[in-house]
DRENTORKOL-3810 file (N, C-alpha, C; in nm, 4 decimals):
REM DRENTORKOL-3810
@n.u->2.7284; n.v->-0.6548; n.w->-0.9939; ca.u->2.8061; ca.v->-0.7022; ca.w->-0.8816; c.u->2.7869; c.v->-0.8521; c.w->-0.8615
@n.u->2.6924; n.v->-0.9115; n.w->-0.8424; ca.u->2.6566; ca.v->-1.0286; ca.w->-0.8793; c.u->2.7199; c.v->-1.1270; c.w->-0.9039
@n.u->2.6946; n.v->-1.0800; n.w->-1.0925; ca.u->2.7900; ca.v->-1.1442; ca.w->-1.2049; c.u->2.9383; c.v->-1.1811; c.w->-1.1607
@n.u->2.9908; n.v->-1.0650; n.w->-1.1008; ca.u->3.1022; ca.v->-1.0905; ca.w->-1.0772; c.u->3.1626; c.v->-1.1936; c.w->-0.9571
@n.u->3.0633; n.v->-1.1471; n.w->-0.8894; ca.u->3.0872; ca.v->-1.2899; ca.w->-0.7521; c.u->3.0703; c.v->-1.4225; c.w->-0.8114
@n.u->2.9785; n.v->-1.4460; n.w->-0.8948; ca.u->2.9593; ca.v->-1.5414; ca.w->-0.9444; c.u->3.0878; c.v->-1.5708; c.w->-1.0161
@n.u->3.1396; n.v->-1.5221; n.w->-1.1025; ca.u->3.2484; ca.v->-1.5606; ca.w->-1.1581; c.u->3.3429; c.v->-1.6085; c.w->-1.0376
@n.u->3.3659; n.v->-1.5232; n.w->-0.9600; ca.u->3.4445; ca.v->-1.5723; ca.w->-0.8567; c.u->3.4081; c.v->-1.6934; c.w->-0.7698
@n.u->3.2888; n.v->-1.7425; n.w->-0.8443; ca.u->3.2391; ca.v->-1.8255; ca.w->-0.7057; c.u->3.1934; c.v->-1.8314; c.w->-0.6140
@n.u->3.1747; n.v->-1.7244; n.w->-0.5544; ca.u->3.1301; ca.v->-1.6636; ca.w->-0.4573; c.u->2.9902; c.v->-1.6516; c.w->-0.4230
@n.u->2.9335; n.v->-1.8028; n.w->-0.4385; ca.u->2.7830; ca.v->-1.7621; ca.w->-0.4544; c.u->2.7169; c.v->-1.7314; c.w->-0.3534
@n.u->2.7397; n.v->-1.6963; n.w->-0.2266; ca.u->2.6363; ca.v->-1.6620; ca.w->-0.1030; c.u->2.6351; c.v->-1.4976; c.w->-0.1172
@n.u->2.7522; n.v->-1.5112; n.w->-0.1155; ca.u->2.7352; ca.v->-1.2995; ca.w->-0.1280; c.u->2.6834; c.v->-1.2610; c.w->-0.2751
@n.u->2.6645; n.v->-1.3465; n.w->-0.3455; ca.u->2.5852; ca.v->-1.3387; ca.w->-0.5321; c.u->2.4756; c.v->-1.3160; c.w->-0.5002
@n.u->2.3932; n.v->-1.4398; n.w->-0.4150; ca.u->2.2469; ca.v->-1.4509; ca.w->-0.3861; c.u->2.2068; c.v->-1.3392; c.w->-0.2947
@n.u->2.3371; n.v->-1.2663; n.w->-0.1876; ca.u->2.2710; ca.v->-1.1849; ca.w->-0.0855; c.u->2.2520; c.v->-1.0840; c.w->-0.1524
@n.u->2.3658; n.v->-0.9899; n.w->-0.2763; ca.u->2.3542; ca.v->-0.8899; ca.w->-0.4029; c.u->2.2172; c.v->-0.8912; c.w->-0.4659
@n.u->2.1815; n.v->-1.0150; n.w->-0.5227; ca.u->2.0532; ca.v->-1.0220; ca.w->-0.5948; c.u->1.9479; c.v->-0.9928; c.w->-0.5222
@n.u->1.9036; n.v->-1.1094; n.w->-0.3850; ca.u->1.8117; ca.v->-1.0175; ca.w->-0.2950; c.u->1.8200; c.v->-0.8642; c.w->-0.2949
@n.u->1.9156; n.v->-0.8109; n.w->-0.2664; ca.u->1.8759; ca.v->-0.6471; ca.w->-0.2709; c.u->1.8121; c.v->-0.6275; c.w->-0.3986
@n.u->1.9102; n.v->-0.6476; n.w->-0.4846; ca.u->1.8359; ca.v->-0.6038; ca.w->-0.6552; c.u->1.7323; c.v->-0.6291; c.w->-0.6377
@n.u->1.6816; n.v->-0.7718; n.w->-0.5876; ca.u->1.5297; ca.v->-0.7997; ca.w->-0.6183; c.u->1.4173; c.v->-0.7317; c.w->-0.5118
@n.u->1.4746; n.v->-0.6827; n.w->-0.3720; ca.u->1.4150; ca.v->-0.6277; ca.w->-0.3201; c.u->1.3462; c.v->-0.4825; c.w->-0.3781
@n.u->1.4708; n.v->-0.4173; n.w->-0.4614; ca.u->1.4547; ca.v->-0.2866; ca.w->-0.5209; c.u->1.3291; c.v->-0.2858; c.w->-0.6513
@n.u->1.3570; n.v->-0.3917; n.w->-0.6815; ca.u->1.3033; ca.v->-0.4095; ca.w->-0.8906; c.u->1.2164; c.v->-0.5680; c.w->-0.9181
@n.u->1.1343; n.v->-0.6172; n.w->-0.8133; ca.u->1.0823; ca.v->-0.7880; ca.w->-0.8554; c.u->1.0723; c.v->-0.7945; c.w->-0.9970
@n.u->1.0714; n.v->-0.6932; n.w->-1.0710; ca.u->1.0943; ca.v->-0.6979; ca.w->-1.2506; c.u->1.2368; c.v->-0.7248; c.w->-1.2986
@n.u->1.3106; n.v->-0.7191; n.w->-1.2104; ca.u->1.4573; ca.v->-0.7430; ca.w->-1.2894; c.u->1.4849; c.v->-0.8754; c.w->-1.3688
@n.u->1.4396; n.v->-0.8669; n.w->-1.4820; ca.u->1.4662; ca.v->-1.0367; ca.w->-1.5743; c.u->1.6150; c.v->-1.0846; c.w->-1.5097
@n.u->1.7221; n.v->-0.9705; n.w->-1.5315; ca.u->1.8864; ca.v->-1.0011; ca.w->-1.5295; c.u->1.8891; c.v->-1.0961; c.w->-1.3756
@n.u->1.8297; n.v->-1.0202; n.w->-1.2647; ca.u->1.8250; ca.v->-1.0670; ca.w->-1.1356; c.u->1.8240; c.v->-1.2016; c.w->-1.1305
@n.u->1.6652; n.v->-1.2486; n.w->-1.2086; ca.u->1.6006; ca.v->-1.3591; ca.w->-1.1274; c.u->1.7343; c.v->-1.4710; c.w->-1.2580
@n.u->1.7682; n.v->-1.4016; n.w->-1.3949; ca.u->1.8103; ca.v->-1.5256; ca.w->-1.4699; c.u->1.9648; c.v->-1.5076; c.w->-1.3482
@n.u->2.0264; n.v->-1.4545; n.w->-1.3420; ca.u->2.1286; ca.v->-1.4702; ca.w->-1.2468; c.u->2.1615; c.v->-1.5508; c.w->-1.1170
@n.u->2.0216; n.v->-1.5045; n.w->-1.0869; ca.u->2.0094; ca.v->-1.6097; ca.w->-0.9310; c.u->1.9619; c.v->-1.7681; c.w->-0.9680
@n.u->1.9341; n.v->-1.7711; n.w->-1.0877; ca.u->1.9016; ca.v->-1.8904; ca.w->-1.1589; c.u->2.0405; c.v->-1.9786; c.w->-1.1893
@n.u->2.1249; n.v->-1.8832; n.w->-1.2108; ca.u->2.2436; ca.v->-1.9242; ca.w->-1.2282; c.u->2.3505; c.v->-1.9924; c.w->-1.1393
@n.u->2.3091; n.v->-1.8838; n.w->-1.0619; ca.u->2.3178; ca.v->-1.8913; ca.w->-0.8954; c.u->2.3218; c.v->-2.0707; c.w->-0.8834
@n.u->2.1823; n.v->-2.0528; n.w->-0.8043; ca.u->2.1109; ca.v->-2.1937; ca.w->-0.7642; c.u->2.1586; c.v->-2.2727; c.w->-0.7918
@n.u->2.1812; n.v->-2.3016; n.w->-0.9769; ca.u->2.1811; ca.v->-2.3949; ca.w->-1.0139; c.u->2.3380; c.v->-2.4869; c.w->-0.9904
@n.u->2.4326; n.v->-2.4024; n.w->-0.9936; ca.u->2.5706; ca.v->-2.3975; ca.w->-0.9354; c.u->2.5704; c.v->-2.4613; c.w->-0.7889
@n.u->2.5183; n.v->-2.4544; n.w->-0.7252; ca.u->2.4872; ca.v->-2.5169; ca.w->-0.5673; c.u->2.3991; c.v->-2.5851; c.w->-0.5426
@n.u->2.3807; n.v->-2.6425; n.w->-0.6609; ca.u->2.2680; ca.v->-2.8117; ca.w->-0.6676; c.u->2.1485; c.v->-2.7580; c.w->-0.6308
@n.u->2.0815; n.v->-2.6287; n.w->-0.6644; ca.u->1.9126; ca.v->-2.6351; ca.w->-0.6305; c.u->1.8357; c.v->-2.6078; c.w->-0.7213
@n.u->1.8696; n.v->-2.7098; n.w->-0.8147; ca.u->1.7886; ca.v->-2.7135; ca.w->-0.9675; c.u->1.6195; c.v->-2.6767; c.w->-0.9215
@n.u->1.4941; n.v->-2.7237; n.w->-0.8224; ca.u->1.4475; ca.v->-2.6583; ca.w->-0.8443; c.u->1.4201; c.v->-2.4766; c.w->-0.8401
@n.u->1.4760; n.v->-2.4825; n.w->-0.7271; ca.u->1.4924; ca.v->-2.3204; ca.w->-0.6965; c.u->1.5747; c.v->-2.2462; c.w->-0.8430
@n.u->1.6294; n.v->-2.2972; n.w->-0.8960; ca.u->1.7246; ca.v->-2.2180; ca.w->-1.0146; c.u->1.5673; c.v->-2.2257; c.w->-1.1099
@n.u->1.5298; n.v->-2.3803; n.w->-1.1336; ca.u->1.4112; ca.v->-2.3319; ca.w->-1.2711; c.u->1.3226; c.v->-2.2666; c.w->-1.2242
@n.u->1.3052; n.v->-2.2366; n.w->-1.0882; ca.u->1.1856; ca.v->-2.1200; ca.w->-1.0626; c.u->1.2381; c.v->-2.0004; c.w->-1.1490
@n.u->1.3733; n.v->-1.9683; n.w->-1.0780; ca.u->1.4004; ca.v->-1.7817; ca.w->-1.1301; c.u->1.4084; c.v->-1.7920; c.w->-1.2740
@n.u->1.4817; n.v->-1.9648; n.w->-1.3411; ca.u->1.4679; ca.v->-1.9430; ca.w->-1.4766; c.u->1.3087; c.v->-1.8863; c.w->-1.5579
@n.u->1.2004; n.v->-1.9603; n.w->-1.4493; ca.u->1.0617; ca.v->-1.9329; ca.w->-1.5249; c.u->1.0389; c.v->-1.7990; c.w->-1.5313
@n.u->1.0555; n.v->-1.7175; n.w->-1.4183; ca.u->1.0400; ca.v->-1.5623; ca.w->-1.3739; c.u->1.1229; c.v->-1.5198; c.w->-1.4535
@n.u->1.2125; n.v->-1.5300; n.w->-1.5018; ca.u->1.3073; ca.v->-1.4416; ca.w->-1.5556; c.u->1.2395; c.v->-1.4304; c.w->-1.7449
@n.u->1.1875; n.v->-1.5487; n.w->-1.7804; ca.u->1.1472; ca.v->-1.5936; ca.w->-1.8920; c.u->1.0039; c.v->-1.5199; c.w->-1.8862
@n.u->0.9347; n.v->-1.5103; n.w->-1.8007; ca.u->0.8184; ca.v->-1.4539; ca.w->-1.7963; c.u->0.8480; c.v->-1.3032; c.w->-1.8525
@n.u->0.9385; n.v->-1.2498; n.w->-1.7361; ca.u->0.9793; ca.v->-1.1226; ca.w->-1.7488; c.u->1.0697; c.v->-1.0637; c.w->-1.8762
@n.u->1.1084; n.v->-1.1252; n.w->-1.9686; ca.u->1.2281; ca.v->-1.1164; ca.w->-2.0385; c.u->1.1564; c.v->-1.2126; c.w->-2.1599
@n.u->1.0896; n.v->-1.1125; n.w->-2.2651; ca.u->1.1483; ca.v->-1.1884; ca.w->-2.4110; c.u->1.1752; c.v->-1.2686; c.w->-2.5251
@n.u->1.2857; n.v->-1.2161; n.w->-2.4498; ca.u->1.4572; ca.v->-1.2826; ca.w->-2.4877; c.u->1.5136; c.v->-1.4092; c.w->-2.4323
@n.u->1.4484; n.v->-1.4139; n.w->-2.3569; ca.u->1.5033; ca.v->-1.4776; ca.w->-2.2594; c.u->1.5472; c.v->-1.6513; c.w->-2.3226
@n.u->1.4806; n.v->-1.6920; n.w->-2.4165; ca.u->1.4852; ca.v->-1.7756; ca.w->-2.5123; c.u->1.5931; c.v->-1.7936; c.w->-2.5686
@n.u->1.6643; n.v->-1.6522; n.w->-2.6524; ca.u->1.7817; ca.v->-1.6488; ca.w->-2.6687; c.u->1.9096; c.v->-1.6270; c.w->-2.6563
@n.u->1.9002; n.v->-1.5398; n.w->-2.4912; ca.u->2.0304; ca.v->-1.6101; ca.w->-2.4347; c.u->2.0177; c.v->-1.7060; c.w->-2.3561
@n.u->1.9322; n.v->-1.8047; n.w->-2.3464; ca.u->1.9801; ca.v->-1.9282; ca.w->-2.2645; c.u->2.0609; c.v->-2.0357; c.w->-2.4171
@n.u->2.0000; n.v->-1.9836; n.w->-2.5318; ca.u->2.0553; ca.v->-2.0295; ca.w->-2.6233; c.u->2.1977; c.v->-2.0079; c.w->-2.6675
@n.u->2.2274; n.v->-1.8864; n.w->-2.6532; ca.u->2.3877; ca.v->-1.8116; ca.w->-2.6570; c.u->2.4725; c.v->-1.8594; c.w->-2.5614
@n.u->2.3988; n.v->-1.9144; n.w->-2.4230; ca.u->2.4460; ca.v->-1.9692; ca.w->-2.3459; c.u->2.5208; c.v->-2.1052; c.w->-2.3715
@n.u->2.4413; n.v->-2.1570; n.w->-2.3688; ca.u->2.4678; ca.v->-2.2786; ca.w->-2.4399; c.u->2.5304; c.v->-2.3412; c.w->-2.5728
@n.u->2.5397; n.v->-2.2271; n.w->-2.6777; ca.u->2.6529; ca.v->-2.2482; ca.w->-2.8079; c.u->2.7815; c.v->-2.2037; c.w->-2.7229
@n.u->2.8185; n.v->-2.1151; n.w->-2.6305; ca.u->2.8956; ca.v->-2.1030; ca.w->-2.5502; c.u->2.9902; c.v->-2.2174; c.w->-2.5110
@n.u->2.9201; n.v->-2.3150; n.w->-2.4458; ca.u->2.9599; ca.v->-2.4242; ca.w->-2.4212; c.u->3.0636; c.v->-2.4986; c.w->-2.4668
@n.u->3.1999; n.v->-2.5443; n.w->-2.3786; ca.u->3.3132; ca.v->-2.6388; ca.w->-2.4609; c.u->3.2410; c.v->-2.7317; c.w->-2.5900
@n.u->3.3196; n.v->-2.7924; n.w->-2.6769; ca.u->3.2287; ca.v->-2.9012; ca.w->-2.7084; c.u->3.2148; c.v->-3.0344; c.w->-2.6091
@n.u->3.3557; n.v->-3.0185; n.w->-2.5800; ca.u->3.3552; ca.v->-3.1788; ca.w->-2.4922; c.u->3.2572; c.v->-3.1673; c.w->-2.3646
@n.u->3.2079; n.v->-3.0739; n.w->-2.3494; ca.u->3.0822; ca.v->-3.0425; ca.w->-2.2239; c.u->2.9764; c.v->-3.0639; c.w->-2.3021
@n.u->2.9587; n.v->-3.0198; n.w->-2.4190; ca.u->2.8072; ca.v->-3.0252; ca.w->-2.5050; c.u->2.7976; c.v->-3.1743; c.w->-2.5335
@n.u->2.8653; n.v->-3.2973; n.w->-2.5712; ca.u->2.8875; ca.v->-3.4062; ca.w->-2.5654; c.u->2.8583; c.v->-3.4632; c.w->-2.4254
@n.u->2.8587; n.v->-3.4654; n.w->-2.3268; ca.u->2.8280; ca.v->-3.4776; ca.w->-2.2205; c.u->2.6982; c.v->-3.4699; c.w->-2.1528
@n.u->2.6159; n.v->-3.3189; n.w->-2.2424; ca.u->2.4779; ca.v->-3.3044; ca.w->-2.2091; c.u->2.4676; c.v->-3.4163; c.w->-2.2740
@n.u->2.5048; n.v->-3.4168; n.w->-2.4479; ca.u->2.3931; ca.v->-3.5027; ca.w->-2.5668; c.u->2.3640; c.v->-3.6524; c.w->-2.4606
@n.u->2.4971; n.v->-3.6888; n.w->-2.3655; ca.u->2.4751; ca.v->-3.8217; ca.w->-2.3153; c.u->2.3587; c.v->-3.8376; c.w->-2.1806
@n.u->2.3650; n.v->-3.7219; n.w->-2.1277; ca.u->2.2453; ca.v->-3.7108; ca.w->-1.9842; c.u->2.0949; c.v->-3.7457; c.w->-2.0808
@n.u->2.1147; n.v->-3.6798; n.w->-2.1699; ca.u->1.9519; ca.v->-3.6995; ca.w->-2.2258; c.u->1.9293; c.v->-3.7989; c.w->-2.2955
END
């Protein structure tokens, strides 16, 4: 449910979805990388790399979909990171 607000944009009712999840499961990797996603969308880079760390703790994998994530990426957006760094 989340996911999907998120797509829509909808990030307050995303973050209020995830609280429950996370109320139910503090193990949910999907949760915390989501609300990571969340955050980061509404400028609270640190609060997003927290859930990114938790989610990475919890998850893996987690290595390789932030990587899938990111081949994802337009190119003319991936050009854009290469210039921030």
């Amino acid at each position: 449910m989340s996911s999907v607000l998120y797509n829509l944009k909808d990030y307050d009712n995303a973050i209020d979805k995830l609280t429950i999840s996370l109320e139910l499961d503090m193990n949910n990797y999907n949760a915390w990388y989501m609300g990571g996603l969340i955050l980061e969308q509404i400028d609270l880079s640190q609060e997003s790399e927290k859930c990114f760390e938790i989610s990475r703790e919890l998850n893996k994998n987690y290595l390789s979909i932030r990587i899938s994530q990111i081949e994802n990426i337009p190119n003319e957006e991936k050009e854009c990171l290469k210039l921030k760094h």
